[in-house]
N, C-alpha and C positions, 0 to 999 in steps of 0.2 A: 542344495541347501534350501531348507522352509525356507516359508515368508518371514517366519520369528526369528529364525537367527538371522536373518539378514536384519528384521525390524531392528532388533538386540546393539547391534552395530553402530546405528543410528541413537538408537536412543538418549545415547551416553558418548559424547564424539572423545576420539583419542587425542594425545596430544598429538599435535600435526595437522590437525583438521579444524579448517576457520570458515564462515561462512555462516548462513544462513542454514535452518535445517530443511529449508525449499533448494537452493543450493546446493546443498551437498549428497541429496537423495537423488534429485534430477539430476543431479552431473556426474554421477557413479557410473563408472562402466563396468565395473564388478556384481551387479544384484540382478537378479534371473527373474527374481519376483516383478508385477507390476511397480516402477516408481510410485504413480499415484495412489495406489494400495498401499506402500510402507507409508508413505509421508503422511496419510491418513491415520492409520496405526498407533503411529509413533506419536503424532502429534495429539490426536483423545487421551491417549494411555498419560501423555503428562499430566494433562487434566486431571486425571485422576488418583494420578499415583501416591497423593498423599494418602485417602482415603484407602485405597487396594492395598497400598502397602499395610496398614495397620489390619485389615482384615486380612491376611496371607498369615502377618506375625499371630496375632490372636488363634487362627487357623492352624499355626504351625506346622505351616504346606512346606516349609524349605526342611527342615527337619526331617519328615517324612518319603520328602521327595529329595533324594540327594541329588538327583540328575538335571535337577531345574539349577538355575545359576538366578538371582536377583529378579535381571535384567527380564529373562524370559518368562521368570514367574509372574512380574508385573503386568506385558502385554498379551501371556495366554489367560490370565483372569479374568483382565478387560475386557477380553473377546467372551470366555465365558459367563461373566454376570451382568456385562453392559452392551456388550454388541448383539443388535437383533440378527444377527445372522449369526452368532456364536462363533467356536472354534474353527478355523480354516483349516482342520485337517479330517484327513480320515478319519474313523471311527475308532480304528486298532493303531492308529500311530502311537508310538509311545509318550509325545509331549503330551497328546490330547487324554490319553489314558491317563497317565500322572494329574492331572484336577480335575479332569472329570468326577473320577470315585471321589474326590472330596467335594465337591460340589455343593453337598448340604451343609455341611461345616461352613463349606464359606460364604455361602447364600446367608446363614444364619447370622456370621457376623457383620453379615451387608445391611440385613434389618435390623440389628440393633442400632447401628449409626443411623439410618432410616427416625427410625423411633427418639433418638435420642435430639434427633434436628428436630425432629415434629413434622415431617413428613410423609407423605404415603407410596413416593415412585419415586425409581431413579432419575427420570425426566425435571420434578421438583428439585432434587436432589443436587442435579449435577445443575440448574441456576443457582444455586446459593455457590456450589463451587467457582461460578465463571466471575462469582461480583466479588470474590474478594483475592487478594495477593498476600494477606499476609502469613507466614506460617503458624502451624500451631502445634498440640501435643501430638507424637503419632499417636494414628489411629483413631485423631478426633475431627470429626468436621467442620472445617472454621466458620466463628461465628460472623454474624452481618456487621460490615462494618458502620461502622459513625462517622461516615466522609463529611469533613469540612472545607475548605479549600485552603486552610492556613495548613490542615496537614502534609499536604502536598500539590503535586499536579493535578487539575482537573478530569474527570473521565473523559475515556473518549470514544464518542455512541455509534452507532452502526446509520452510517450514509444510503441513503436508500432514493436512486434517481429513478425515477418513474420514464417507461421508454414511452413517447409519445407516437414514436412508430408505429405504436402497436394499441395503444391503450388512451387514458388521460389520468390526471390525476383523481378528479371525484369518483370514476370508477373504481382503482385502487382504494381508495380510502374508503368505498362501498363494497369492497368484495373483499380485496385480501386483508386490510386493517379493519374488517368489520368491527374485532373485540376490543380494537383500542379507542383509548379515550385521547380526541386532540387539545395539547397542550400549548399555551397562553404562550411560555416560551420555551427555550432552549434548555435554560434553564432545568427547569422539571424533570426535563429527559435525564441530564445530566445525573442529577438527585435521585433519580427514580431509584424506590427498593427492589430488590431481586423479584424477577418475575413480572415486574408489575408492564402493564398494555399501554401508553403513551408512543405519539407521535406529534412532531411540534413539523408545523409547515415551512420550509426553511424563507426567509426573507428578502434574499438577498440571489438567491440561483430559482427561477422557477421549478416546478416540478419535481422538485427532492425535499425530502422529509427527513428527518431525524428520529431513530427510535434507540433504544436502552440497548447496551451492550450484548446482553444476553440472551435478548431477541432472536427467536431461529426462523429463519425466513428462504433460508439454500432448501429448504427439503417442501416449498410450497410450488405450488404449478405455476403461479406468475412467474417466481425463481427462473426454472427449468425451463419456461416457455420464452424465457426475454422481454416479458412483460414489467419488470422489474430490474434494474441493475443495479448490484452495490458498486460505489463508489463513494470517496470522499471528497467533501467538498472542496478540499483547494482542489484535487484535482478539475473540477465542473469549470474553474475561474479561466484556466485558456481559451476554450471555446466563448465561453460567455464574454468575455473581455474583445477578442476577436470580430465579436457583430456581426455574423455575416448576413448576408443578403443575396439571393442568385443574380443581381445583379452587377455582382464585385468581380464576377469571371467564374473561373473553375477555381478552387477549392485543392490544399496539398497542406498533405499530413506529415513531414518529414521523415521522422521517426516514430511510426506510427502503432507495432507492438504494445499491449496486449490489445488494445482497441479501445478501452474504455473514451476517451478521448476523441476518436474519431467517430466512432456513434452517436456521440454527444454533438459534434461538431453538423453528422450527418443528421438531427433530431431537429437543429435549431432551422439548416436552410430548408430540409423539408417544410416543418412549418411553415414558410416562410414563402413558399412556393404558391404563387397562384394563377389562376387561366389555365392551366396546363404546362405551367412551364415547369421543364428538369432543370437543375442542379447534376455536378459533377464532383466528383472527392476523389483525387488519389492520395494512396496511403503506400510510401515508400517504408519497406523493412528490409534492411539488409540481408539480418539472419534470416536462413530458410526456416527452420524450424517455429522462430516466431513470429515468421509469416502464417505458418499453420494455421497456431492461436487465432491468430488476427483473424484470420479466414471463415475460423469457426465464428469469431464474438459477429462479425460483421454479419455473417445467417443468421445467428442469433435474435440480433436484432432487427432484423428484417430491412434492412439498409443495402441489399449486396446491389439492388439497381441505381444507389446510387455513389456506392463507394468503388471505385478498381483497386484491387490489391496488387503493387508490384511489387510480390515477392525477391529477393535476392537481389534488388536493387539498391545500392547506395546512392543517396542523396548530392553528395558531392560531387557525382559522378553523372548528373542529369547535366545537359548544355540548355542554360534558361533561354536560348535564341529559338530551340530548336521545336517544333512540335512534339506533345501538344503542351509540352510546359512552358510554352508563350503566349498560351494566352491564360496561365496562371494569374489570379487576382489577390488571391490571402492564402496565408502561410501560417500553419502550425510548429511551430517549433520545441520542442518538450528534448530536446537530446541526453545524452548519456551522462549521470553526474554522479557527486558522492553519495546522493542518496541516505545526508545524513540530519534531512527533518521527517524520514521516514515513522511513523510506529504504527502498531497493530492493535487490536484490540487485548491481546499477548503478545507483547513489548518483551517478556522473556517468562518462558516456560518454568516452572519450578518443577525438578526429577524427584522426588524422596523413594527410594529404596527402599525394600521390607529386607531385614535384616537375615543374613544370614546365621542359623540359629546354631549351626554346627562347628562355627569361625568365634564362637560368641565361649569363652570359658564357661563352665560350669564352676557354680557356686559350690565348697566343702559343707558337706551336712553341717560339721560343727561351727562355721563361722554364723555370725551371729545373722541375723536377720535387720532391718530396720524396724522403726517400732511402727507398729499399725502393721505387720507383716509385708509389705510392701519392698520389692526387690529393687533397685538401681536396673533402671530401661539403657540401653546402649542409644545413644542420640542417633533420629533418622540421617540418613547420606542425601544429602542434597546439593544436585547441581543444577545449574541454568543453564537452560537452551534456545537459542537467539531463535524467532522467527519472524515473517515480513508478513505485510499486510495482505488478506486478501481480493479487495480491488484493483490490487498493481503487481504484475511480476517484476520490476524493476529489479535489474541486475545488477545489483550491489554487492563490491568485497568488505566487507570490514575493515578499516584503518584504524589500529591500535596505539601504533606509535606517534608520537610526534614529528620524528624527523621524515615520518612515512608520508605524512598526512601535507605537508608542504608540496613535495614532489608531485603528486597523488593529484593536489589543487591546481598546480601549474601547468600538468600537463593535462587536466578537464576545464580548466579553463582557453587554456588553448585552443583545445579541439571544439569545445562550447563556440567561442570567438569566429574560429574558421566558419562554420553552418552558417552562422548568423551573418557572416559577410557572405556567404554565396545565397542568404535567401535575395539578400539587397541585388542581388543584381536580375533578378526578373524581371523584365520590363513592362510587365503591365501589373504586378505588383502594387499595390496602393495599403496594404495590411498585412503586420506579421506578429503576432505572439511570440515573447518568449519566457518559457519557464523552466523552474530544476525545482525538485524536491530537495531541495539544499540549504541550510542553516547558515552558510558565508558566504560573505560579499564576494568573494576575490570572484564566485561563480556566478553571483549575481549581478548588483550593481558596478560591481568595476565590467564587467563583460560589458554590461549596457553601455557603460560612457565611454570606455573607448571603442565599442563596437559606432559610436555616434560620432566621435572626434575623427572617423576613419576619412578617407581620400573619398570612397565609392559611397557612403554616404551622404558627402558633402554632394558627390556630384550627382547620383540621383537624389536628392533632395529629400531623405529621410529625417522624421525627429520623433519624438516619443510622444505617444497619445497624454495630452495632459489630463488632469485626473477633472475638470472639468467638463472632458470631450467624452469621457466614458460612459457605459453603459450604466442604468439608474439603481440597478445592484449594487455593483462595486465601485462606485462615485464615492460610494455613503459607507464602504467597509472600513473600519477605523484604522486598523493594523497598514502602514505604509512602507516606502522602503526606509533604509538604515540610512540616516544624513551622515555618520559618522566615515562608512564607505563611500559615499557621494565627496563628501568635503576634501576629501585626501586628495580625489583625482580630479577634482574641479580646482579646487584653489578659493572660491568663492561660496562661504556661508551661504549668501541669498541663493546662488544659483542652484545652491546644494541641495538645499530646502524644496525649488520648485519639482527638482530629479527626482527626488525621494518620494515628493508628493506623489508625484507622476508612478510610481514605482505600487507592487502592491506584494505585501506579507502575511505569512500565516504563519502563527506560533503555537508549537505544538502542546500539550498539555494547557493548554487555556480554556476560559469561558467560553470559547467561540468554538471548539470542539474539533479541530482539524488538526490535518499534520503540519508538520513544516512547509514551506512552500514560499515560490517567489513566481510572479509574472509580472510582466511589462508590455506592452505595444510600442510596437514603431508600424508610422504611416506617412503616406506622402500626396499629394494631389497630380495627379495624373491631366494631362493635355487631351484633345480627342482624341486624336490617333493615338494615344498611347505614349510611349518614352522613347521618341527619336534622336528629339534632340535632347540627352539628360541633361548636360547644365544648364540649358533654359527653366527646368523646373527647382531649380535651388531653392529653398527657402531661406526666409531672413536670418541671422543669426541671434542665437537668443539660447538661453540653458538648454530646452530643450531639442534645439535644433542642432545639425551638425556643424563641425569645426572645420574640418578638412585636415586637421592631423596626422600625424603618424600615430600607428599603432605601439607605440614604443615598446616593451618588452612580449606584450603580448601577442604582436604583430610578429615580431620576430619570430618567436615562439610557432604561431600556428603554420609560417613558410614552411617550419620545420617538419610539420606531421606527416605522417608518412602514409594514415588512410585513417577508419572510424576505429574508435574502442572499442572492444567487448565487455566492458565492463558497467 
């Protein structure tokens, strides 16, 4: 089977099939072709498909071509009028035969849409495609929109961390941003019209910048070289929140897949490093496969001296007594959640289909015509295709139902809960991070306060970095936790307040331009020798500090679990 028919498959998912379309293309054990080839495919050709389909119908390639089906006509055009490397087949194949000979026909009706936008290349062409969502006529290029923010959600720009491993910032901003203009704020970005070169310096994460959606920057030699790493900015707020210093011990990355996170982690102690002193990072991944990843981002960015990857290790499964994760100092924690403040820069694909010309009646000579001669168009077929963002593989199901999504929370918050009590018990420990790209408390804030109110808390003497104590970033980030979740499992408004403050949120489709997101700190004060005796180091009791409670249902709960999710 081509790469098309398998692309074809994808395209347009059956029913039965839920997921992500990064998901469901990498998790095929059916498709012969390269995964990363289809899901590349599949994913331009949506891009496109309003525009290709209208030139296919104008062309009237399906008519001609009986043997093309919708699906295939859309992603062999693509390939022949927009991909520089053209058609993936042979010469004499017969899909490539079937539009090739039309070729000029449908070149032809590429440049009138060309002309009709008032442009001169498909490159121009396809930014006016990226900046807008909304539908339009087939066969016409939609126009620029008029975004205001009362129409809806805010956009949301392409995160661009500068690796310091490799580079610094004024250099980037001197070589690869030479054509952009830096912008006053975020705003602008935000605003910016199609095409236009802005980059706003971000204020709050060093070394990342903000640029316009549309922005292509994957096919630059910084890209490619790791001189540059996309990422968004909630995700930058773990590390950053964290502080490290190489004098806090070694460094541990939990769950540590795709890397973004841990390179970052691994950016700031480098800096950070001086006299010749090393720094240490292990990055725990269970799965093999995403240990690979990790493997590759961590070369990438030029970190591998000082991160170790332990592949096919689970975290729960480390003994914190034991060498050398005793003399672990901070802890990342990012573990597995709903993944539902997740979005993309295509938050959801829109498919329009060029119409089948032969499924379509033919009009009786003698029925009438409308006036202006002008026939009744059959409405373009349009469906939606969920996809995830490209700075995080986060392996997310989709939860549709309600009664699913309960289930779903309790038993990721559980498993959330367990990490978080086994990071508490390393005993040199004094820092740990934790965050979910997750829009509910039950995974957030409530993890945190009963993860506080715990028995091993109380006794190594953990409590939550108050947002006083933070770093001068996110001191001053507005967005805080939900008091609403606080007050429930506290009892106490004020204390609720202090949790919350202490707490920090990203909301997705806002001015501030990030996805969903939640992190918190917990820290403790360490003795010299470290944590021998733990209830000597108890701290006083107070909101932020622990209670010594039971974990009530969620304690329960996490005895329960049975090892890590895949999900």
């Amino acid at each position: 089977m081509s790469l098309y028919y398998e692309a074809a498959q994808f395209l347009l998912p059956s029913q039965g099939q839920c997921g992500s379309l990064k998901s469901r293309v990498f998790g095929s054990k059916a498709v012969k072709s390269a995964p990363k080839q289809i899901y590349a495919l599949v994913a331009e050709t949506s891009k496109w498909s309003e525009v290709l389909s209208g030139v296919i119908n104008n062309a009237q390639l399906l008519r001609h071509e009986r043997k093309l089906s919708p699906s295939l006509a859309l992603l062999l055009v693509h390939d022949l009028l927009i991909s520089k490397s053209g058609v993936a087949l042979p010469v004499s194949h017969p899909l490539r035969v079937a539009v090739t000979r039309h070729k000029a026909r449908l070149s032809a009706e590429l440049a009138k849409i060309r002309i009709k936008r008032s442009v001169t290349s498909n490159a121009e062409l396809r930014s006016v495609l990226r900046s807008t969502d909304e539908p339009q006529a087939q066969g016409d290029v939609p126009q620029e929109p008029t975004f205001t923010p009362a129409d809806g959600q805010w956009p949301h720009p392409r995160w661009v961390r500068v690796n310091v491993l490799k580079t610094t910032l004024e250099d980037q901003i001197r070589t690869s941003f030479a054509r952009y203009e830096v912008a006053a704020s975020l705003r602008e970005v935000l605003l910016a019209k199609p095409g236009s070169k802005l980059l706003h310096v971000d204020k709050h994460i060093p070394e990342l910048i903000a640029i316009p959606a549309d922005a292509e920057v994957t096919t630059t030699a910084a890209y490619r070289n790791g001189l540059i790493i996309l990422q968004d900015k909630a995700s930058c707020f773990p590390a950053a929140l964290l502080d490290p210093f190489p004098e806090h011990g070694d460094f541990l990355d939990a769950c540590a897949a795709p890397g973004n996170k841990t390179t970052h982690l691994a950016a700031i102690i480098r800096s950070r490093c001086k006299d010749g002193r090393k720094a240490r990072v292990w990055a725990c991944e269970k799965d093999n496969t995403r240990a690979e990843t990790l493997t590759k981002m961590i070369s990438l960015a030029g970190c591998q001296d000082t991160v170790t990857v332990k592949a096919g290790q689970d975290f729960l499964f480390l003994d914190p007594g034991k060498a050398p994760w005793k003399d672990v100092g901070s802890l990342l924690l990012d573990p597995s959640c709903s993944g539902s403040g997740i979005v993309g820069r295509d938050c959801m694909l829109t498919v329009t289909l060029p119409v089948d010309q032969d499924n379509v009646p033919t009009q009786s000579r003698s029925r009438k015509r409308k006036r202006g001669g002008q026939s009744e168009r059959k409405p373009p077929i349009v469906v939606a295709i969920e996809t995830v963002p490209e700075d995080e593989e986060e392996q997310v199901n989709a939860v549709t139902k309600d009664r699913q999504l309960d289930s779903r929370l309790e038993a990721l918050s559980a498993f959330q809960l367990r990490l978080l009590l086994h990071a508490f018990r390393f005993p040199r420990a004094s820092r740990i991070s934790y965050s979910t790209c997750s829009v509910y408390g039950q995974e957030n804030e409530q993890v945190v306060i009963v993860a506080l109110q715990s028995t091993i808390a109380s006794e190594y003497g953990w409590r939550l970095l108050g947002r006083e104590e933070q770093v001068a970033g996110l001191k001053t980030w507005p967005v805080r936790g939900d008091v609403n979740e606080c007050d429930g499992a506290i009892g106490s408004s004020t204390q609720a307040k202090q949790v919350a403050d202490a707490c920090i949120r990203c909301r997705a489709g806002t001015e501030e331009g990030t996805q969903g997101f939640f992190v918190a700190a917990f820290v403790r004060d360490l003795g010299a020798n470290g944590m021998n005796d733990k209830t000597r180091h108890r701290h006083p009791k107070g909101p932020l500090s622990a209670k010594g409670d039971e974990e009530s249902s969620f304690r329960a709960s996490s005895e329960e679990w049975g090892g890590l999710s895949d999900e």
